[in-house]
Phi, psi and omega in degrees: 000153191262160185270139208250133159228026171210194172321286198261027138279292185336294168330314190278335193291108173292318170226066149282301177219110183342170151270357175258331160300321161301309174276345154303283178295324192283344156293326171247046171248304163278331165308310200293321165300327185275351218252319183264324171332293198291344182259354150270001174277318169288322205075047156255127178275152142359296171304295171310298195291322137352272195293328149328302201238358145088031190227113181309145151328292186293347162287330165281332180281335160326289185312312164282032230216296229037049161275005208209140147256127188309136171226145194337296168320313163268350161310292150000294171310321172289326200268316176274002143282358138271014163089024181201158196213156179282154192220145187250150186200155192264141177271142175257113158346124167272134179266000000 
């Protein structure tokens, strides 16, 4: 087995982590960046986005961690008080 000696050669190892298991974290690896961008973009502590969206604080810091995987539900709950919502869109394959 080759020898892993970061992040991403582990990432990259098909058989360490699928290519769909790889488009999985890399998927809530940028929801979770966007989710705390846009609520430091309002000047929302944690706490403020809590009393907003009705998702406990220490359940947003889970997340924002990426100690917790995110469900739908409460992403959704996080996202419109900040103004924004998930949208599903067709992809261009990778060749």
């Amino acid at each position: 087995m080759k020898e892993i000696n970061t992040l991403a050669d582990y990432m990259n190892d098909e058989n360490r982590v699928s290519p769909e298991e790889r488009q999985r974290i890399n998927f809530e690896v940028e929801l979770i960046g966007k989710i705390i961008e846009a609520r430091e973009q309002r000047g929302y502590s944690q706490r403020d986005l809590a009393r907003l969206s009705g998702v406990k604080q220490p359940a947003i810091a889970r997340l924002e961690s990426m100690r917790s995987t995110p469900q739908i539900d409460t992403v959704l709950k996080l996202l419109a008080p900040l103004g924004y919502t998930l949208t599903i869109v067709p992809f261009e394959p990778q060749r």
